[in-house]
C-alpha positions in Angstrom: -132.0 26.7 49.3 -134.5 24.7 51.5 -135.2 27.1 53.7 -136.0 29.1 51.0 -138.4 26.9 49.8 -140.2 25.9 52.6 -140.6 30.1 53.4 -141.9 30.4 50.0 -144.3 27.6 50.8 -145.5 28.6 53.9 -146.0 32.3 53.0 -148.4 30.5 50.0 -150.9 29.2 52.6 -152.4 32.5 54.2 -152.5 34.0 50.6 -154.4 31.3 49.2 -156.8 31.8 52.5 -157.0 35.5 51.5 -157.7 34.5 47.6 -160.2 32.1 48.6 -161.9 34.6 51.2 -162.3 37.3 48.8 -163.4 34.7 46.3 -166.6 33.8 48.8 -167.4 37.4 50.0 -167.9 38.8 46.0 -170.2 36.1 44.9 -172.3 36.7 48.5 -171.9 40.6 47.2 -174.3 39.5 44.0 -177.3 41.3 44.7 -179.8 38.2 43.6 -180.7 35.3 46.1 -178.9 32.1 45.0 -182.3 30.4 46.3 -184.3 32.3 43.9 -182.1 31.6 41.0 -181.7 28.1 41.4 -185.4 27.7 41.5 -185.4 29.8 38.3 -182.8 27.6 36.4 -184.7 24.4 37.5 -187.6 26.1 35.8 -189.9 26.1 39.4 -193.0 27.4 37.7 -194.3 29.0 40.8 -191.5 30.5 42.8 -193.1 31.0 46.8 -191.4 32.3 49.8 -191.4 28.6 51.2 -189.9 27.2 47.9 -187.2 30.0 48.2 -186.6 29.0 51.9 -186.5 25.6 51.5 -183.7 26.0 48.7 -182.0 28.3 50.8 -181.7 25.2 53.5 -180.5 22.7 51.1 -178.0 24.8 49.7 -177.0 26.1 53.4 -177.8 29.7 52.8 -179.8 30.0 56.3 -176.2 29.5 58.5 -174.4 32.4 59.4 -171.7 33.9 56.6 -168.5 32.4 58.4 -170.2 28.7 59.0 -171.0 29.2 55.3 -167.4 30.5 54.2 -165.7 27.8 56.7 -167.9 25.1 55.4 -167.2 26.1 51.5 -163.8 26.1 51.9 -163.4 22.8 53.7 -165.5 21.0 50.8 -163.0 22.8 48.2 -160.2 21.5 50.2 -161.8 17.5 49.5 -162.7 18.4 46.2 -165.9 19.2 46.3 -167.2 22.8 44.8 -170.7 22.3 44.7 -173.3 21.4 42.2 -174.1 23.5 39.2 -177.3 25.2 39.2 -178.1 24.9 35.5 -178.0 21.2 35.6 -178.2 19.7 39.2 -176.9 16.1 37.6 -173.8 17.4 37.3 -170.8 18.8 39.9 -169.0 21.6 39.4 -166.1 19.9 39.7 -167.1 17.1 37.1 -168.1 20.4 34.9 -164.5 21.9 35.4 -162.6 18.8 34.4 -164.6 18.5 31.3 -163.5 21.8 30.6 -160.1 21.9 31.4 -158.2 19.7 28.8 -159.4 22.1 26.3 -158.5 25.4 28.1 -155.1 23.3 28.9 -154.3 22.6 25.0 -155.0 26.2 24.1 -153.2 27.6 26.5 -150.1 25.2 25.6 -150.5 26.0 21.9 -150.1 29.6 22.9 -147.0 29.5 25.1 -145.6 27.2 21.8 -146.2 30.3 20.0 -144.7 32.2 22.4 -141.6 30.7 22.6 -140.7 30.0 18.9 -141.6 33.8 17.7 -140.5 35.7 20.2 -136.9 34.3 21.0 -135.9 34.6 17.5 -137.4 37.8 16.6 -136.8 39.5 20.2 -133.0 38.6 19.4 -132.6 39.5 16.0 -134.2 43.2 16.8 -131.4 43.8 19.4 -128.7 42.2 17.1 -130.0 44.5 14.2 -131.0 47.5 16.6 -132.3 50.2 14.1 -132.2 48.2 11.3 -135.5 48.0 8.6 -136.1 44.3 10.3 -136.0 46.2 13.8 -138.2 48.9 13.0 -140.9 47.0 11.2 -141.0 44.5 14.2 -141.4 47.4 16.5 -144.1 48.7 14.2 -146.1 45.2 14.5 -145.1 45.2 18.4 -146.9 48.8 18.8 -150.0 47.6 17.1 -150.5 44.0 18.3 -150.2 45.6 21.8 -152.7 48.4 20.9 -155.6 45.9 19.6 -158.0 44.3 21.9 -158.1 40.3 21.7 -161.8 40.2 20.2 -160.7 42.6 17.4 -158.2 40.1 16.7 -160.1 37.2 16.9 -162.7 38.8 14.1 -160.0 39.4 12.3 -158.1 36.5 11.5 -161.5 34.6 11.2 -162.4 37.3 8.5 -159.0 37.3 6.8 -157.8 33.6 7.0 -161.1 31.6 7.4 -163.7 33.3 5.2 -161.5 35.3 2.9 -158.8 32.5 2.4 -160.5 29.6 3.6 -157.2 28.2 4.9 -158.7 27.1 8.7 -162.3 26.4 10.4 -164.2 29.6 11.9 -164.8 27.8 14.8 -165.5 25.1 17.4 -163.3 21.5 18.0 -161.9 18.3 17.0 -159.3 18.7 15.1 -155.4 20.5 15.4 -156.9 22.9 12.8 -159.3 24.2 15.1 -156.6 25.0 17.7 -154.4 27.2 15.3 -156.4 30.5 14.8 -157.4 30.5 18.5 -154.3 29.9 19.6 -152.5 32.3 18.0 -154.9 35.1 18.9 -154.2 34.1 22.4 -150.5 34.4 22.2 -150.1 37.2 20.1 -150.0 39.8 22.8 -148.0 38.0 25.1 -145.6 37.6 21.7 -145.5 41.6 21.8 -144.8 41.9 25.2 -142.0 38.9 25.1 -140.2 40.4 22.1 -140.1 43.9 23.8 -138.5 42.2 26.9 -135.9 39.9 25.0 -135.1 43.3 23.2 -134.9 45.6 26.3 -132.8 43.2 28.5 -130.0 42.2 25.6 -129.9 45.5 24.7 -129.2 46.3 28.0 -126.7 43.5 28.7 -125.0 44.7 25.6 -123.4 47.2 27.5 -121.9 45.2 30.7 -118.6 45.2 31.1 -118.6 41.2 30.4 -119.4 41.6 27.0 -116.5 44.0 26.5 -113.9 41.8 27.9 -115.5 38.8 26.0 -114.2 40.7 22.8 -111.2 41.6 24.0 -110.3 37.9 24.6 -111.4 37.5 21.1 -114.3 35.4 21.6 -116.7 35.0 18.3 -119.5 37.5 18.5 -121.9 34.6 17.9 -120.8 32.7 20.9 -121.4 36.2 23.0 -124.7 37.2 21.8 -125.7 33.4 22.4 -123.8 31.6 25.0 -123.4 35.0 27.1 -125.9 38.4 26.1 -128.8 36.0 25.2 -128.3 33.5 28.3 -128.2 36.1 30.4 -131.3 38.6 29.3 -133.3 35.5 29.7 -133.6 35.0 33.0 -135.5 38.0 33.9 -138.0 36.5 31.8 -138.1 33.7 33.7 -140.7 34.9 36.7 -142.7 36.8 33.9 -143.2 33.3 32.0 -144.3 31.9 35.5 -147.2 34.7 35.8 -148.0 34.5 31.9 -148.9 30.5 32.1 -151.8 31.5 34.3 -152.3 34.8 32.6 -153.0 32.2 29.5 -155.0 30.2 31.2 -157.0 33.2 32.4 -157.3 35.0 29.0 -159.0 32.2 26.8 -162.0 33.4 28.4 -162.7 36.4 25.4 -161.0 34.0 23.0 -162.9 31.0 23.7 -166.6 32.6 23.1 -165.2 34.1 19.8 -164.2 30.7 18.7 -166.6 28.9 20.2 -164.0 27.1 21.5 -165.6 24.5 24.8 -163.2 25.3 27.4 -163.1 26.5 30.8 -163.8 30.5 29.3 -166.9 29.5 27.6 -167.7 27.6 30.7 -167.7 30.6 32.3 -169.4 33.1 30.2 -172.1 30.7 29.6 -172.4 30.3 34.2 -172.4 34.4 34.2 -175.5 34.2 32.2 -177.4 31.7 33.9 -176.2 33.1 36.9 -174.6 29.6 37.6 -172.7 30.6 40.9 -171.1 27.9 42.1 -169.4 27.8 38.7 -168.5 31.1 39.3 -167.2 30.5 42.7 -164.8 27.9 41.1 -163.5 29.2 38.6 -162.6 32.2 40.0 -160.5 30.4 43.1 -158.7 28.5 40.2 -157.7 31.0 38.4 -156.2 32.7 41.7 -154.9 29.5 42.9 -153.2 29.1 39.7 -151.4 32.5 39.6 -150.0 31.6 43.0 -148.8 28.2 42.1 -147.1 28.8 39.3 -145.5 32.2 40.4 -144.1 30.2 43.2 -143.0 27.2 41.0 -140.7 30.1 38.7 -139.7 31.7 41.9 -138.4 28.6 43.1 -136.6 28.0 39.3 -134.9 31.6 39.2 -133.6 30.9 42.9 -132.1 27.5 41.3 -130.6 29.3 38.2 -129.3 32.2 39.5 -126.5 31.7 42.0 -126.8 36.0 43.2 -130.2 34.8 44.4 -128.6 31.8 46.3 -126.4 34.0 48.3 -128.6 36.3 49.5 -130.6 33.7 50.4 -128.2 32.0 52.4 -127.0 34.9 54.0 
């Protein structure tokens, strides 16, 4: 098991190179001069050649691309992503951090929902395969999957804020805030989640365990539980590991609907002023994040399932 581990970390390091490589050569693919449009941003009202050069030296654009790269990605190593263009005052990282806690308690209210919806339902619809509860959750499932997250978004704001006027339209500052966004967050991850629950105890259902668990008589709710549901779960296990980040990732369209200030606002808002070091971080986060935490579930599945451990220490 530890030398699985320490494999698993090791092969981590030249992905996270790659990540953060790619991550440098598509902002340098941006067809505008970073010079230019930080003198833009800090409203220069005359932009010259020799303002655009001199910019171009604080920021370090005049080295060579892999001085630059090498440079970049030893600050990002200490912590240090740049300043923002939009307002110099501030650091990108000081910008991020402000941003995160909100990104972090939507994406937390979201996995909530997750969990406590799609468990329950996801089990009943392969207990009751076929049934009128099966087929109108399959219905929903078809069409939540179908939608696009904005749509969604509108939606509930038109249905439950304006036409009900049960919960804010948008912004922060209270749990009520959190609900509607968070929900329209989760709710395609809450299709996918009750389709895999489904698919795997249906699927388990017809092992030869669950046969001779009968035959010795054991209650079916103990099987379906203790035996079908236990072990349909841990497939899901590595997809929960990718969806954290996936969460994370996908308050972007979410956030600007609800005008919610996290790190997608953040974002949209940097695309606009053409705020690149933003950019630039954001972007390696989100990739760093996807490799942390599908490493972390790897690492969990290895734990909980013993066929893993064998082959591993074969």
């Amino acid at each position: 098991m530890r030398h699985y581990v320490i494999k698993r970390c090791l092969a981590t390091i030249p992905l996270l190179l790659v990540i953060s490589f790619l991550c440098f050569c598509f902002i340098n693919l941006i067809p505008s001069d970073p010079a230019e449009v930080a003198l833009r941003v800090r409203q220069t009202p005359i932009i010259t050649a020799e303002a655009i050069a001199e910019v171009r030296k604080e920021l370090g654009l005049d080295q060579p691309f892999f001085i630059r790269y090498f440079y970049w990605l030893w600050d990002c190593l200490r912590g240090d992503f740049g300043v923002s263009y939009t307002n110099p005052a501030r650091t990108v990282l000081g910008e991020l951090t402000r941003c995160l806690p909100d990104t972090l308690a939507l994406a937390s209210m979201s996995l909530v929902y997750v969990i406590v919806l799609s468990l329950p339902i996801g089990f009943l619809s392969a207990v009751y395969k076929d049934s009128w509860f099966d087929r109108i959750m399959r219905g929903i499932v078809f069409a939540t999957t179908a939608m696009p997250v904005y749509w969604i978004g509108l939606l509930l704001i038109w249905l439950v804020s304006i036409k009900w006027n049960l919960l804010p339209t948008s912004g922060a500052g209270s749990f009520k805030h959190l609900i509607l966004p968070a929900f329209t967050v989760a709710l395609s991850y809450i299709s996918t989640y009750i389709r895999l629950i489904r698919n795997n105890m249906l699927e388990n259902m017809r092992e030869d365990y669950v046969l001779y668990a009968n035959v010795r008589g054991l209650k079916q709710r103990s099987i379906l539980v203790r035996h079908v549901l236990k072990n349909s779960l841990q497939s899901c296990v590595t997809a929960i590991g990718m969806s954290i980040p996936q969460l994370i990732a996908g308050t972007i369209v979410v956030e600007n609907v609800f005008a919610w200030p996290g790190l997608g606002k953040l974002c949209i808002t940097s695309i606009f002023n053409r705020d690149y070091p933003v950019i630039q971080a954001y972007v390696l986060l989100i990739g760093v994040l996807f490799v942390i935490f599908n490493l972390f579930f790897d690492i969990i599945q290895c734990m909980a399932d013993p066929r893993l451990r064998q082959e591993e220490n074969r």
